[in-house]
N, C-alpha and C positions, 0 to 999 in steps of 0.2 A: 434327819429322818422325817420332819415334819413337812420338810418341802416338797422327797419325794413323793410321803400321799397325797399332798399338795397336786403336782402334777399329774398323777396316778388319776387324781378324781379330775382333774380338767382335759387328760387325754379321754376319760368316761365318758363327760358331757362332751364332747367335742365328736367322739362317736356318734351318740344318741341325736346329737342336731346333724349329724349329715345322713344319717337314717331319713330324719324327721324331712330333710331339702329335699333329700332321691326320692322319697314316696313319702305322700300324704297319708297316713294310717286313718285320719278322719276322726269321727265318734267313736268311741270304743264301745264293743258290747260289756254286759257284766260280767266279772271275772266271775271262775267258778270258784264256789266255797273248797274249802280244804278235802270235805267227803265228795265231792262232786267231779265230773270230767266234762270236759268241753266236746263237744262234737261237733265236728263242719261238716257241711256237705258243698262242693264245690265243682261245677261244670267248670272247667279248663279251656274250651274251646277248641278240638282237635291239637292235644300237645303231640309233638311229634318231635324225633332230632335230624332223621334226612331224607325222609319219603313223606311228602306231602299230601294230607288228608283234607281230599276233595280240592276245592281250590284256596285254601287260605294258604299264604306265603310263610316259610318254615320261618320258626320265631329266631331272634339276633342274640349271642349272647348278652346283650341289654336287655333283651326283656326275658330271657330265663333268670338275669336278675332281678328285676321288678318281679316277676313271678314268685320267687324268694322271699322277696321282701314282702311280699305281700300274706306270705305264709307265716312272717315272723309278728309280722301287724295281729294276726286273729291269730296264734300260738292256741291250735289246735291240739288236744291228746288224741282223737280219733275223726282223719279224713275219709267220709266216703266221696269218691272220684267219678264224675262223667267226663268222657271223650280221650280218654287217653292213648295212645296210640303204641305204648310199650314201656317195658320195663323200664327201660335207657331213657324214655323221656321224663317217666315220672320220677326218675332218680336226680334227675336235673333239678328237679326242684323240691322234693325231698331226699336227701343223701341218705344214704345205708346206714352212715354211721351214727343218725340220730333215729331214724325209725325204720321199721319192719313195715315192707311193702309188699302188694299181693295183688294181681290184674288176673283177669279172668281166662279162663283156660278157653276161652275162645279165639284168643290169639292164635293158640294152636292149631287150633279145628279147621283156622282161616287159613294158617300156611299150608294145610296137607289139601287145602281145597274140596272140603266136604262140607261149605256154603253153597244153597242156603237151605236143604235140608238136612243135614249134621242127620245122619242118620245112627239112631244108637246104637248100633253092636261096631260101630267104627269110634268109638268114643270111651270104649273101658281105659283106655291110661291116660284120658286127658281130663286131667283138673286143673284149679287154679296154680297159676307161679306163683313162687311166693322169695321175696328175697328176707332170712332173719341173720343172716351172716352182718354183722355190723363193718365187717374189715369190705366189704365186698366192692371191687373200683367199677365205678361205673361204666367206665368204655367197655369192663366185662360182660355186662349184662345186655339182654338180648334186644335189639332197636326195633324197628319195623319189620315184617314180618312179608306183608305182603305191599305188594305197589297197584296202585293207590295203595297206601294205608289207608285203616278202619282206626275204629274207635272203638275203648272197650271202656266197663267201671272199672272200678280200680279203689284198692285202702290203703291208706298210710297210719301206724300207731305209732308217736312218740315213746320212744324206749323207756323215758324219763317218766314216763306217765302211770309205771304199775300195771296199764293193761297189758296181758300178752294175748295172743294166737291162740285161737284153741282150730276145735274143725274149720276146714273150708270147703265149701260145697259148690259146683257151678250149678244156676238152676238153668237149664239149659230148655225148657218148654217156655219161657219167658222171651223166648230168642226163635218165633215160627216163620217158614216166608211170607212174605209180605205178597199179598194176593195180585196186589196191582201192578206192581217190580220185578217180582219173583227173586228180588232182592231180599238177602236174612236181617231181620232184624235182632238187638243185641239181649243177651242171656244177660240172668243176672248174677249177683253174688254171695252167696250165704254165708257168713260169719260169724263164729261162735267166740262173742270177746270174755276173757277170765280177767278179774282183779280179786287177789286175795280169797278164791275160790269161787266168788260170786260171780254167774253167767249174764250176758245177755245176748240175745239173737240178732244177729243183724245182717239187715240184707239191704244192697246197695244196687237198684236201678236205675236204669236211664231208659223210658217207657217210647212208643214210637212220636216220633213228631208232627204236629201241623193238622192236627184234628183238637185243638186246646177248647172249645166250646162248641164245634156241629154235633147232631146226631149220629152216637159212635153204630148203629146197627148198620147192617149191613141188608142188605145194598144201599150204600151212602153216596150224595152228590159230592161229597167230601172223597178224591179217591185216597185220601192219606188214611181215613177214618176206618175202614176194614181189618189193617192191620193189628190196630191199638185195639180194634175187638175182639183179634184172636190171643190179645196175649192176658185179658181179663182175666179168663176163668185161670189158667196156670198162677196168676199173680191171687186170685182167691184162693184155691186152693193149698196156696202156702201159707199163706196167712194163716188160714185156720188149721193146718196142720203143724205151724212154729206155736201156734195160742196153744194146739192141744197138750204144750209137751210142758205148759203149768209156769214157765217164765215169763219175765221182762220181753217184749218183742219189738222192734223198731224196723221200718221201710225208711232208707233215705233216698233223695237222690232227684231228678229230675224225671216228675210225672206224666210232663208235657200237656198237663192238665189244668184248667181252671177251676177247682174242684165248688169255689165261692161263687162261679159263676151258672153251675150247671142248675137244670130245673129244679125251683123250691118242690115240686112235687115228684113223689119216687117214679124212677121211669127203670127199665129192667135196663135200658145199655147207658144209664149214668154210672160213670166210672166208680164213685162215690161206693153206689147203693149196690153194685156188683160186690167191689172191695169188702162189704160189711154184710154182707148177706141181705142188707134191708130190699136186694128187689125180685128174692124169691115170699111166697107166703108160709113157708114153713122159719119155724125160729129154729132149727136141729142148726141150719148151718149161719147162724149170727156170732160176729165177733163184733163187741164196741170196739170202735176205734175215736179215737182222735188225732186230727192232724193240724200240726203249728205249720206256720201262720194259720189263721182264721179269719176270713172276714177283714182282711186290712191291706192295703194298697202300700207299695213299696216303687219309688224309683231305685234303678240298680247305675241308672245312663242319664245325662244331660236331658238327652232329646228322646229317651224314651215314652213312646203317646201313652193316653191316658190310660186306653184299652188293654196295653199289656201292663199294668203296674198290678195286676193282681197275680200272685204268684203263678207257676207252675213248679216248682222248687220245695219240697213239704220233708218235716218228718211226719210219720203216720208211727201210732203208737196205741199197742194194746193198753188195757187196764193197769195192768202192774208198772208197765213200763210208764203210763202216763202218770200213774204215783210218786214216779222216781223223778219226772220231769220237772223245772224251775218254768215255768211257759211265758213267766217275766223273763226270761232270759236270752230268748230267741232273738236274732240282729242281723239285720241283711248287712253287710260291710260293702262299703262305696270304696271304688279305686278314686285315688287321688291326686291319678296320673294318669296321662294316654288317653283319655276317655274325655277330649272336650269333642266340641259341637262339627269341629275342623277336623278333627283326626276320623281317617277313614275306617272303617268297620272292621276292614280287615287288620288293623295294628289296635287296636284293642285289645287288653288284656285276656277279656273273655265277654261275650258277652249273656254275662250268668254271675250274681255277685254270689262273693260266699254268704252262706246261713249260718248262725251256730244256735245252737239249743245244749242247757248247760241241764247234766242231771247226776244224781246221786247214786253212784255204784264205788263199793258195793254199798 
């Protein structure tokens, strides 16, 4: 009997180091205390399974596992998700049968072709997907949607984790066309997570790209910058109206914003001072916020320049919610594969490392 736990524990270790060879987990962030849940947020990089978004090459089953593995490295209880391109992709690399997954019902709105004004009276029966069926086989669930695939947010909750599912909401004014494209930019995602009856609000964006420090007003030399202007007020607006409803409130997700970078003095189209009310002069519509990282420079890449090592990646977090938060606990996670100096851009894992911010709910 003794031998076979004997073996039992050396087939264990034996696991654990060929983990440890396939992928480098790296530094670990701090685990989360017993009352607390981990939260990542994680840009994915266009996942898709057979319609390719934009131009990067559809990923090999090697790297849906690396992708895996990379999930088991930061052993997340609540993923919020940029770039995903469908159910079927985000189930590749979380299964059904450990967590409850949910993309944003803009999938939908893309296949019936009512991008890129989604006009509202075309839009009463589309919300978020959401898969809670645990048996649910993946080749079931629904792939890309349209050709090109798009990108949506996207969450994943470990089952194991006590939180479940409450509302899900698309915010769908977060998602305006983009003035200079007339291309839609992406909605976001409101969820209302329950542990033990205790709420928190969370809403998962991925805000317009490639205005990360110009002047967001419009008319901008920047033509990226127009659109990330119109999706401000929508993204105030909710803010202050999740603050008004007296909970916990968190924004995850990719801001596309250099929030450390933008001008020390209040300007009305810094994202920041929009965000928080600080860049009207009435205080009626102020919410504090805070938003982890702060002020600290992170490599995600080898060769990452100096200039992007200040985030765009944040959680933003009301009063309560920031109560709840460990802000020692926030950890950019380095892949520890795929990502040298040689490897082309486009076989990168993502390039976007996971965040996790660890806090106390309930």
């Amino acid at each position: 009997m003794k031998m076979i736990a004997l073996i039992a524990l050396w087939l264990l270790g034996l696991s654990a180091s060929s983990l440890a060879q396939d992928i480098n987990c790296g530094a670990k962030g701090p685990d989360p205390k017993p009352s607390e849940i981990k939260l990542i947020s994680w840009n994915i990089a266009e996942l898709a399974t057979a319609v390719r978004v934009y131009d990067r090459p559809l990923r090999s089953e090697d790297e849906f596992k690396d992708l895996r593995l990379y999930r088991e490295c930061s052993d997340g209880h609540v993923y919020a998700m940029q770039e995903i391109a469908s159910l079927r992709a985000l189930a590749r690399v979380f299964p059904p049968s450990q967590y409850i997954l949910c993309i944003s019902g803009q999938t939908v709105a893309d296949q019936r072709g009512l991008a890129p004004n989604y006009p509202f009276n075309q839009l009463s029966d589309i919300k978020p997907q959401c898969v809670t069926d645990p048996t649910s086989a993946v080749s079931t669930l629904p792939g890309e949607l349209t050709n090109p695939a798009r990108q949506y947010v996207a969450l994943a909750i470990k089952r194991s984790s006590g939180v479940s599912l409450g509302d899900t909401r698309d915010v769908v004014d977060l998602g305006p066309k983009d003035p200079a494209t007339d291309h839609q930019t992406r909605w976001g995602l409101d969820i209302t997570l329950n542990k033990n009856g205790a709420l928190l609000r969370l809403l998962v964006l991925h805000m317009k790209s490639r205005c990360n420090e110009d002047p967001i007003e419009e008319p901008s030399d920047n033509d990226h910058c127009p659109a990330l202007f119109r999706q401000l007020q929508p993204l105030k607006s909710w803010i202050r109206a999740a603050h008004q409803g007296g909970g916990p409130v968190i924004v995850a997700g990719d801001f596309n914003r250099r929030f450390d970078r933008e001008s020390p003095e209040i300007k009305t189209t810094d994202m920041w001072d929009v965000m928080s009310g600080a860049s009207t002069s009435s205080p009626d519509d102020d919410v504090k916020l805070t938003h982890i990282p702060k002020n600290k420079e992170f490599k995600c890449w080898p060769t990452e320049p100096a200039s992007q090592r200040f985030s765009i990646d944040f959680f933003v977090l009301n009063e309560k919610a920031a109560a709840l938060a460990d802000a020692g606990s926030y950890w950019k996670w380095r892949y520890g594969k795929d990502i040298e100096e040689e490897t082309p851009r486009s076989r990168w894992p993502s390039d976007h490392c996971q965040i996790q911010l660890n806090l106390k709910f309930p």
